[in-house]
C-alpha positions in Angstrom: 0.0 0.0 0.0 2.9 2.5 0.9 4.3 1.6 -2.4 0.7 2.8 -4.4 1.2 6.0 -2.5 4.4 6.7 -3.3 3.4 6.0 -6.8 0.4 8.4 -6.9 2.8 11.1 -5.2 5.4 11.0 -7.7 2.7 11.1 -10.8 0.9 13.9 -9.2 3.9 15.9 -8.8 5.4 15.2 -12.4 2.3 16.0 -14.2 1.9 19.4 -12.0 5.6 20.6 -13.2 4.9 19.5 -16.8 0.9 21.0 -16.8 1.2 23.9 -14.7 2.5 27.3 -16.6 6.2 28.5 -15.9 5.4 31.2 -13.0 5.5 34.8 -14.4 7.2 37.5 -13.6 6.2 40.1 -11.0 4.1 43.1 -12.9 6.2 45.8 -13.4 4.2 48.7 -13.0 3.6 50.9 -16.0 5.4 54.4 -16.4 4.1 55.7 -19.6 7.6 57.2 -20.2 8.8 57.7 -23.3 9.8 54.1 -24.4 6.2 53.4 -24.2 4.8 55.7 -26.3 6.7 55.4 -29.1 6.5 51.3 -29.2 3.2 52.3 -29.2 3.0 54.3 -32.4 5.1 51.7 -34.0 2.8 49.6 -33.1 -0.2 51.6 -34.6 2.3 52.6 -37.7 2.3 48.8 -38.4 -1.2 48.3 -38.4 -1.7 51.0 -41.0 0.9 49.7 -43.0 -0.1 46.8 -43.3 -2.5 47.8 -46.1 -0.1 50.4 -47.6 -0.2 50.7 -51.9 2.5 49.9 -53.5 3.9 54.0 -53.8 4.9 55.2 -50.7 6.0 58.4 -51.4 8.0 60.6 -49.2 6.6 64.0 -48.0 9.5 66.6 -48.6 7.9 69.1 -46.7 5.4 68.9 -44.0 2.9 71.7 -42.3 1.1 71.1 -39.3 -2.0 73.3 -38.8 -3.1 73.1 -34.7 -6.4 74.9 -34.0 -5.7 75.7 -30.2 -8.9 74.1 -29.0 -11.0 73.9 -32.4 -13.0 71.2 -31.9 -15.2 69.4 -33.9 -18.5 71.6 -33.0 -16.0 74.2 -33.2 -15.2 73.2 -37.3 -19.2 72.7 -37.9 -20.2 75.8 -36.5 -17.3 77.5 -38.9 -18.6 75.6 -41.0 -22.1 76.9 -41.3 -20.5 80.8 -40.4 -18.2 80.7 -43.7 -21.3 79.6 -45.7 -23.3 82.8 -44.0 -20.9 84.8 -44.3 -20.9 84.2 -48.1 -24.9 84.4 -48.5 -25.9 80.8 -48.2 -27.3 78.5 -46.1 -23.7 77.2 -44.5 -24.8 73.8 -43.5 -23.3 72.9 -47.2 -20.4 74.9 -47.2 -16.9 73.1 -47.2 -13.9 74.4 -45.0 -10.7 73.6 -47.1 -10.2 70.7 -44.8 -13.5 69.4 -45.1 -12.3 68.4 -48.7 -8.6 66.6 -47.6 -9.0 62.6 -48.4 -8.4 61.3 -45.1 -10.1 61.8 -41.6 -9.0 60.6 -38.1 -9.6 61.1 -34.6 -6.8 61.6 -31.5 -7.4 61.0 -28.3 -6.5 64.1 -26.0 -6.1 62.9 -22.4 -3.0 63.4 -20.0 -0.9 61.0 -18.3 -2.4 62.3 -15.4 -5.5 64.5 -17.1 -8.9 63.1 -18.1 -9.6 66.2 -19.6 -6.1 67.6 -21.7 -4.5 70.2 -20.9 -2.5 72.7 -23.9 1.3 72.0 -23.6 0.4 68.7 -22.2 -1.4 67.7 -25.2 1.1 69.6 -27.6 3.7 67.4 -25.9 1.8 64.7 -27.5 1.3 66.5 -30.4 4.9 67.4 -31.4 7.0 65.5 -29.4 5.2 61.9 -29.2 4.6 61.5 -25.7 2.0 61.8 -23.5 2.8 64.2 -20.8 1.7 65.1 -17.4 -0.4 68.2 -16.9 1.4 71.4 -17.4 4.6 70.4 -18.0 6.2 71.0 -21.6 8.7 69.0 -23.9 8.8 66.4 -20.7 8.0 63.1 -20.7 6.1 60.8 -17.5 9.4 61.8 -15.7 8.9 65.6 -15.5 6.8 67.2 -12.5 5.1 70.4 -12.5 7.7 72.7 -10.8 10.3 70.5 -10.3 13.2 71.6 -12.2 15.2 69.0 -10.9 12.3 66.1 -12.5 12.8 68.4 -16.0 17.2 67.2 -16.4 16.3 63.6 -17.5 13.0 63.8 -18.7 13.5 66.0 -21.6 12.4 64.7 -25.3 13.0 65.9 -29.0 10.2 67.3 -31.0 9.2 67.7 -35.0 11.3 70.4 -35.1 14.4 68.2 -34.3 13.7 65.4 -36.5 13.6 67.8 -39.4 16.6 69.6 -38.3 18.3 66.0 -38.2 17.7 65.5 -41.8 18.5 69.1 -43.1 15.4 70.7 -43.3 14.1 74.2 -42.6 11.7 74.9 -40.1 9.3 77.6 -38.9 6.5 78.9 -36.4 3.7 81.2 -37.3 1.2 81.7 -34.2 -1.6 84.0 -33.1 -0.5 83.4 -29.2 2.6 84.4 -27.9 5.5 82.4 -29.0 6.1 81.4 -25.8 2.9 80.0 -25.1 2.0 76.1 -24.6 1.6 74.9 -28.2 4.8 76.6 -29.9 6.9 76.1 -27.2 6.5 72.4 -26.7 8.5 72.4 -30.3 11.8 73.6 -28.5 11.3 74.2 -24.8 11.5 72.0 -22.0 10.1 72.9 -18.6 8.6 71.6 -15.8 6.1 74.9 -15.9 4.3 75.9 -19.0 4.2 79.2 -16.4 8.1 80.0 -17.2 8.1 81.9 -20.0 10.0 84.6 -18.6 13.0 84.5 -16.0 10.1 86.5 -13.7 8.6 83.5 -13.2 11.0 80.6 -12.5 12.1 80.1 -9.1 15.2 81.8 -8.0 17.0 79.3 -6.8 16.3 77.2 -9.7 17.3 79.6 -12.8 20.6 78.2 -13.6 19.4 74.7 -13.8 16.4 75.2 -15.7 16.2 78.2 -18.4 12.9 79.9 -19.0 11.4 79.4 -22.3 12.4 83.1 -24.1 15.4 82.2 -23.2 15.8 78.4 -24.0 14.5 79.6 -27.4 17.5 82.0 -28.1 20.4 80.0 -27.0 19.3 76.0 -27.3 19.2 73.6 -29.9 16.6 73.6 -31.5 15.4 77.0 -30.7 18.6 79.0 -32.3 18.4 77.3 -35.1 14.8 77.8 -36.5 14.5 79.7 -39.3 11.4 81.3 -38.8 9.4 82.4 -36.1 6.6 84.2 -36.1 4.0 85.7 -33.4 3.2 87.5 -29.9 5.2 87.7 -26.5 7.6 90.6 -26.8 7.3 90.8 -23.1 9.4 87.9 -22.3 12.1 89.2 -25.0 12.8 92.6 -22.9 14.1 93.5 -19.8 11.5 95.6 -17.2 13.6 98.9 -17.7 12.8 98.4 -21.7 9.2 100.3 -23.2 7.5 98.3 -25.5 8.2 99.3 -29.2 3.8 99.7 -29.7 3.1 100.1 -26.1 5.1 102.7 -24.6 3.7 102.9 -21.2 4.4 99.0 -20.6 7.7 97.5 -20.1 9.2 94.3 -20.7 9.3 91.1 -17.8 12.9 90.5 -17.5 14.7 90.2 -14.5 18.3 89.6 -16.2 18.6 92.9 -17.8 19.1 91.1 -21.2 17.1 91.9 -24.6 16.6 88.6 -25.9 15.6 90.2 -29.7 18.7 91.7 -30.0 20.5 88.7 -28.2 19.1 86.7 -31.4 19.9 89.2 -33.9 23.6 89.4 -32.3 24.0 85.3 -32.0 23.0 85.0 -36.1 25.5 87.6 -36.8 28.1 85.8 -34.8 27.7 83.0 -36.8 27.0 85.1 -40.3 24.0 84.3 -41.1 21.5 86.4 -42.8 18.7 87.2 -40.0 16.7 89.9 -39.1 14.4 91.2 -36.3 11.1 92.7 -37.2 8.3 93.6 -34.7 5.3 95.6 -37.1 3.5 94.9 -40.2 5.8 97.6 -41.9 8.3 95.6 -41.3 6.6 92.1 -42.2 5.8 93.7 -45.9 9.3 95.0 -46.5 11.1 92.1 -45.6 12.5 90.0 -48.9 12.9 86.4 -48.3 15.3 86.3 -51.2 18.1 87.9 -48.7 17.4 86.7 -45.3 17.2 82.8 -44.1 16.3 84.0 -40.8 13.1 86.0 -39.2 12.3 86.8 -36.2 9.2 88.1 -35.6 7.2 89.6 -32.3 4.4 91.5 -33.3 2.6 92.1 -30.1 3.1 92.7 -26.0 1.3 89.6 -25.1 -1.0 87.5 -27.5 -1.5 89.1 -31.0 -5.0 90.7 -31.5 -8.2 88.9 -32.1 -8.7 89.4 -35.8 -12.0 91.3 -35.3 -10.1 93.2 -33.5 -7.7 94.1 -36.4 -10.7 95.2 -38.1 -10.9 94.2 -41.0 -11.3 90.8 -42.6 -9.7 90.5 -46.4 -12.4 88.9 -47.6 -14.3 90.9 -50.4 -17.1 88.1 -50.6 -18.2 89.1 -46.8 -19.0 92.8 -47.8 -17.0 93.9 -44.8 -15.5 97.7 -45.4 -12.5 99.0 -43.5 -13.0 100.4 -39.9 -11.2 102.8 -37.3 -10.4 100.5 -35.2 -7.5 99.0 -38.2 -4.4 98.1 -36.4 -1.7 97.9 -39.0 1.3 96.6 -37.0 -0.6 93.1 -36.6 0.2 90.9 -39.7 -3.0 88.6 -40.3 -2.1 84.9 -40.0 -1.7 84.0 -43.7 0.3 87.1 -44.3 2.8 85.5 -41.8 2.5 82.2 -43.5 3.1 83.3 -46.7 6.6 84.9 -45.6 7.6 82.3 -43.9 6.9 79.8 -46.8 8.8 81.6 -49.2 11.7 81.8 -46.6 11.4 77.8 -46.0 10.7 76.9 -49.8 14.5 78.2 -50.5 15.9 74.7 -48.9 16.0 71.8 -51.4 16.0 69.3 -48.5 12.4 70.5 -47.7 10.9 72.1 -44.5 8.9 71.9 -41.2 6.2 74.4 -40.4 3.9 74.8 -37.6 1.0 77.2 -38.0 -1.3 77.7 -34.8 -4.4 79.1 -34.9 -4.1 80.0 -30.6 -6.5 82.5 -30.5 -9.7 80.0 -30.2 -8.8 78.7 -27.5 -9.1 82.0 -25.4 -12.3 83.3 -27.4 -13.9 79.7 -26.1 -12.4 80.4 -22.7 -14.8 83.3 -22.6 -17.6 82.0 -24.1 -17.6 84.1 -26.8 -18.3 81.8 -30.2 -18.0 84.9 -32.5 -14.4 85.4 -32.3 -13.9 81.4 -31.4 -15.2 80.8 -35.0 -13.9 83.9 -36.8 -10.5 82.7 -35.5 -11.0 79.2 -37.1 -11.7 80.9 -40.3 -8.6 82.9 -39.9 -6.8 79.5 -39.6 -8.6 78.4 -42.5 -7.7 81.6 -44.8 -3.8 80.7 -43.4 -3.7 77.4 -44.7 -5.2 78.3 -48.3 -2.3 81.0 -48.3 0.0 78.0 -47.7 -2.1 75.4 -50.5 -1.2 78.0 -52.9 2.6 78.1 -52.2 3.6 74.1 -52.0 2.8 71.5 -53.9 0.7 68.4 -52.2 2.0 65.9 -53.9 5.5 66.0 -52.1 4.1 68.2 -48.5 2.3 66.5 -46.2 -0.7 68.9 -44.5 -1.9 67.8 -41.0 -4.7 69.9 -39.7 -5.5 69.0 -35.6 -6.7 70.6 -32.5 -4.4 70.2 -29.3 -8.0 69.6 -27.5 -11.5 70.8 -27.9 -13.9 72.7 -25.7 -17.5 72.9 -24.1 -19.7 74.3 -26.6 -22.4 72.9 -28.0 -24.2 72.7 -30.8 -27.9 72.2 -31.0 -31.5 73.2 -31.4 -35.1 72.2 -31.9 -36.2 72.1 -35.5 -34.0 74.9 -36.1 -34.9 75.9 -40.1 -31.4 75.7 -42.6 -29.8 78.8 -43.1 -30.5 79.7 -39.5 -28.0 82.5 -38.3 -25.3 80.1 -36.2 -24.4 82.7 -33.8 -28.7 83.6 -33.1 -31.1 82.2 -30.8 -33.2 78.6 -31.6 -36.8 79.7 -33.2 -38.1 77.5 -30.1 -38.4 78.8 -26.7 -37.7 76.6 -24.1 -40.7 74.0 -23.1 -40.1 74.2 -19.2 -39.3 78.3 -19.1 -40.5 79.5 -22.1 -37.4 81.4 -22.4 -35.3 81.7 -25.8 -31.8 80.3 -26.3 -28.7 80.6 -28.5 -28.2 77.6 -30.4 -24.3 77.3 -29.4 -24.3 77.4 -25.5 -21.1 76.6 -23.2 -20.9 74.1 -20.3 -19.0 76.0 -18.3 -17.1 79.6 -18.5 -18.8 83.6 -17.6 -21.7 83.2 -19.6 -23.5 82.0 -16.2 -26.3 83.7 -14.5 -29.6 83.3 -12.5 -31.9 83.7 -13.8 -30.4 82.4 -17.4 -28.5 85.1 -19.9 -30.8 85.4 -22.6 -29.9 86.2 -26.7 -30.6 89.6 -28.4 -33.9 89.7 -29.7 -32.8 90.4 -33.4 -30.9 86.7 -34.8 -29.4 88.5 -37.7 -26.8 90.2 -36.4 -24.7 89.2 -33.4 -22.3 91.7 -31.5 -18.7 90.3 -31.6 -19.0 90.8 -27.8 -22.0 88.7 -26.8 -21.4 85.7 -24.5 -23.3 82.9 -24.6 -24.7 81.4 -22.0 -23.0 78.4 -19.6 -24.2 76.1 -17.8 -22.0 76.2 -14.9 -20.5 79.7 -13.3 -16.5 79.8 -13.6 -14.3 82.7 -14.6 -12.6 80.5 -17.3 -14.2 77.9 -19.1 -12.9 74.8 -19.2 -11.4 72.5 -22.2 -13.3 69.4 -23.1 -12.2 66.1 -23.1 -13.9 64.6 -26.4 -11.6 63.3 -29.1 -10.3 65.9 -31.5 -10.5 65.6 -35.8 -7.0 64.9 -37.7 -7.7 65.7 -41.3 -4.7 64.7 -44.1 -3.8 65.5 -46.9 -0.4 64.9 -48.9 2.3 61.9 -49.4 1.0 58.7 -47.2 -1.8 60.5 -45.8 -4.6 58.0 -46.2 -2.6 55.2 -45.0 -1.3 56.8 -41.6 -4.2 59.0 -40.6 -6.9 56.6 -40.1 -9.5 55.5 -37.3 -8.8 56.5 -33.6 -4.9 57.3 -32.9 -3.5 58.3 -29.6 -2.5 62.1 -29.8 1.3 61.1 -29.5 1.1 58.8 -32.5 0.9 62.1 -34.7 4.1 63.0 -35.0 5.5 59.3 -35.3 3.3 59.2 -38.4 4.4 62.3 -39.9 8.2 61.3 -39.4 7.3 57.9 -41.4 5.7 60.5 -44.3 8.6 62.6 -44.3 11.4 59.9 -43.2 12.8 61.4 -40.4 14.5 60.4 -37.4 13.6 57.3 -36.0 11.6 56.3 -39.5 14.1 57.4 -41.8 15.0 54.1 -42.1 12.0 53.8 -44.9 14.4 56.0 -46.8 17.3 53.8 -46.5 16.0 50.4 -46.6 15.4 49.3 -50.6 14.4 53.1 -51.8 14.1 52.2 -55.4 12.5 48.7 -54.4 9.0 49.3 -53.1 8.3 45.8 -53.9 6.2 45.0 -50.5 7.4 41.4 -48.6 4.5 38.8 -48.2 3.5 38.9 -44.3 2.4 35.7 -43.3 -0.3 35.6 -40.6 -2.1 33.0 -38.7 -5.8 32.0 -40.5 -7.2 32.2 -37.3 -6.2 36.2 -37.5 -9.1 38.5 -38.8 -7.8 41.5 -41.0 -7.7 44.9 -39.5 -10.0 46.7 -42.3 -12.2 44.7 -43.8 -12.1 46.1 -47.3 -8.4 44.1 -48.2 -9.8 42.0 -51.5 -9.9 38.5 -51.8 -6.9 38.3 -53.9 -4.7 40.3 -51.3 -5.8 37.7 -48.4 -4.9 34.4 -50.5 -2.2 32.9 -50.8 -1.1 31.0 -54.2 0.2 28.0 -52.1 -1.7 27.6 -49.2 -4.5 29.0 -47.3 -2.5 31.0 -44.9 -4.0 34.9 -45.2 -1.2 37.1 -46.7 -1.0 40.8 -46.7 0.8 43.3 -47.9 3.0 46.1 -46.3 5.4 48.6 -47.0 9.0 47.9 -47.9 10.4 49.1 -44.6 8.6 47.6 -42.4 9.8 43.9 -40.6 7.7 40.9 -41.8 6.5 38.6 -39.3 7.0 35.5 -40.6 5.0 32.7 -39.0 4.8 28.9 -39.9 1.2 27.5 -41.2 -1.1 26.3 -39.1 -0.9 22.9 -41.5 2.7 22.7 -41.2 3.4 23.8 -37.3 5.2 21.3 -35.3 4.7 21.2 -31.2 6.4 23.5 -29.7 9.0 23.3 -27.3 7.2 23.4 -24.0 4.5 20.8 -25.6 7.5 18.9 -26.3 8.9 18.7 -23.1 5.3 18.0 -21.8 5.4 14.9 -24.0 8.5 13.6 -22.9 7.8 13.7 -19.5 4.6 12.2 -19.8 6.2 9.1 -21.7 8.5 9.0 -19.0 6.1 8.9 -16.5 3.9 5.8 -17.7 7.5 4.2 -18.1 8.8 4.7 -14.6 5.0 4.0 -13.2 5.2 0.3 -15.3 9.3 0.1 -13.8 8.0 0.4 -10.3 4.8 -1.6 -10.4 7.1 -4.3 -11.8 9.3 -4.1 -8.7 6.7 -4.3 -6.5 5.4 -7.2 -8.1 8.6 -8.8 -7.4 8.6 -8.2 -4.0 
């Protein structure tokens, strides 16, 4: 009996280790660093190449339009304004845009944000990481006002990656150049706050420059060729008047004059710069002679353009007013510079062009300028279609994140003024509504701000009304529209994409960086290898034809992808041998019915 025992023991024990999976490692607990991100857009890039054409082209140039905060209610309402604007209806008026090939959506969330937040989110944007909230060019490691978290954590952007490969680059903004979008593209800081040496710590300011400064003597800051937009402030030193403001002074509290600092470093190095701060200026310059521009056009943020006064667009029947303000350069005026500036480099360029302004119009619930800011973005980028040729620049046109207006209405009749009020009162109050309404911001009151009574005509002024009371409205957290257009664009912008994959994807277009490889790797061969995957697989999009998904010699699905990109070869299903753990499990099973018979036969014996 002792000897059955022992025999059951030594089964049960043998079949456990051979049955019972090899214990796993302990979890390592995520960090979302940078290593994480970008596997992760190569992981999405793989996906989307996997139905790739055979041309892959190679974006020489590339533009990237950001509408700070333009969401998708933000585009429609536009939309319909443009159309109105113009004498129609609106509803089926197009947005140059609206008529690019290829639509995506990003997700807009923060490492530790439900809700993203702007140099977060153009972390993601133009670096490729997600980052934490209100930190800048940092990845997970960096901590809002920790300089010390900013030394390690620091991560290259677009700008870079072009730089890398010999291109030009630029920056053309409405917001100061300082501010949270442009300044992910060459600034790192633990504060988005630090755009001045006013506002960094003291005892921290030789560890970690502000931004102004970071943008005049770092890579890749020096070395951009244009850049275009608001925030002389942080430029001049507090005993320095402002060159359009006399009576206000610049925030410096290191005595330096960081324009003339940048004009001084490019001579140094004899190259062909200049320093311009009015329109004047702007319209005089001659790209032919200079490779270099910078450009401040404003104390803070440059003017709202209804605040310019007039829009330059003879279809709108809009005559010139008093209120004309002719040291602000419009947006596409500044694009159109700096394109003819960027165009002169045969290895292609980098441009950013940031429509900032709607962000701050939605921060004060006021949809007017919001809108006629997104069609100022709009008229930008047709200045720019007009100077480049698609077919070798990529055009990416994204929001950094959207915001809490709304869009709706009860029966409301087509060609219904956007910016009016529904032609139905309320059921429960009986009180009239505006058709766009926030859901937070200072459009609050009790009882309920009500519209004008004429819908025609809206004052630029008029704030609609919130749902919740807060001095500053809030972003919102909703998914934000990519729309493509140019070299690769319908392969890599497709479906719902993290916001940090976007720049991964453009550096595949444009070959740059860590994806230059595409460049290097058979160029002149974009013959695709045959991917071999499991039957058992479905395919990603279900439109691959039935001649793509069969294979001549078996019935193992093949697809195919883009030169560059590894193949995963696995064996058939028909074919496939045991592995080696099922193989082991074998043996040990054989060997265990032959020691079992070994050991009964001893017994026997005995």
């Amino acid at each position: 009996m002792f000897a059955w025992c022992c025999i059951v023991i030594m089964m049960c024990t043998i079949s456990t280790g051979v049955l019972s999976p090899a214990p796993k490692n302990a979890e390592v607990k995520e960090t979302y660093d940078r290593h994480y991100w970008y596997a992760k857009a190569q992981e999405t890039l793989k996906k989307r190449l996997l139905y790739a054409s055979e041309k892959n082209p190679v974006a020489k140039n590339v533009i990237l339009v950001v509408g700070d905060g333009m969401s998708l209610t933000t585009t429609t309402a536009a939309r319909i304004l443009r159309g109105q604007r113009r004498g129609q209806s609106g509803e089926d008026t197009d947005l140059v845009w609206d008529t690019f090939p290829t639509v995506a959506l990003a997700k807009t969330y923060n490492i530790d944000a439900q809700t993203g937040e702007s140099s977060a989110c153009a972390t993601a944007l133009l670096c490729g990481v997600k980052a934490r909230y209100e930190t800048l060019g940092l990845d997970s490691g960096g901590r809002f006002n920790n300089c010390a978290s900013a030394i390690n954590s620091k991560v290259t952007s677009l700008i870079d990656w072009a730089h890398e490969a010999g291109k030009s680059s630029g920056i053309v903004t409405t917001a100061r150049i300082t501010h949270a979008t442009p300044a992910a593209l060459y600034a790192h800081a633990p504060s988005r706050y630090w755009e001045d040496d006013s506002r960094v710590p003291p005892t921290v300011r030789r560890d970690c420059k502000d931004i102004a400064l970071q943008l005049v003597e770092n890579d890749p800051g020096k070395n951009i060729n244009v850049i275009m937009g608001g925030g002389r402030r942080h430029f001049l030193p507090t005993v320095t008047s402002d060159p359009e403001h006399p009576n206000r002074e610049g925030r410096r509290l290191d005595g330096r004059n960081l324009a003339e600092d940048w004009a001084r470093e490019k001579k140094r190095r004899r190259l062909r710069a200049q320093y311009i701060h009015s329109k004047e200026q702007l319209v005089k310059l001659d790209p032919r002679t200079v490779d270099y521009v910078l450009g401040l056009f404003e104390y803070s943020h440059m003017e709202f353009n209804a605040e310019r006064g007039v829009v330059l667009d003879t279809e709108e029947n809009i005559g010139s007013s008093s209120t004309v303000k002719a040291d602000d350069p419009s947006l596409a005026d500044m694009t159109r510079t700096a394109l003819s500036i960027l165009s002169k480099n045969d290895k292609g360029f980098f441009l950013l062009i940031e429509g900032g302004r709607i962000d701050h119009a939605h921060h004060y619930n006021n949809p007017y300028r919001a809108l006629d800011e997104t069609l100022e973005l709009e008229t930008a980028l047709l200045a720019a279609l007009e100077k480049v040729n698609p077919a070798e620049t990529l055009i990416v046109v994204t929001a950094d994140h959207g915001h809490v207006m709304t869009f709706g209405g009860q029966a409301t009749p087509r060609g219904h003024p956007i910016l009016g009020a529904d032609t139905v009162v309320s059921d429960i109050d009986g009180l009239r509504y505006t058709t766009l309404l926030y859901g937070t911001g200072p459009g609050h009151s009790e009882p309920r701000t009500l519209p004008l009574n004429g819908t025609s005509t809206t004052p630029a002024d008029a704030v609609h009304a919130a749902a919740v009371p807060k001095q500053w409205a809030t972003h919102g957290g909703e998914d934000v529209p990519i729309y493509a257009l140019g070299p690769m664009a319908t392969v890599l912008f497709a479906g719902v994409v993290e916001q940090s994959y976007i720049p991964h994807a453009i550096a595949y277009a444009a070959c740059l960086a860590h994806q230059s490889h595409r460049c290097h790797e058979n160029i002149l061969n974009l013959t695709k290898p045959e991917v071999k995957i499991q039957s058992c697989m479905q395919p990603e999009v279900s439109s691959v034809s039935a001649d793509e998904a069969r294979s001549d010699s078996s019935n193992v699905r093949r697809v195919i992808v883009a030169s560059s990109v590894m193949s995963d070869e696995r064996l058939p299903r028909a074919s496939a041998t045991l592995s080696s753990p099922l193989k082991m499990s074998y043996y040990f099973i054989i060997l265990t019915f032959h020691s079992v018979g070994y050991l009964y036969s001893i017994i026997r014996n005995i």
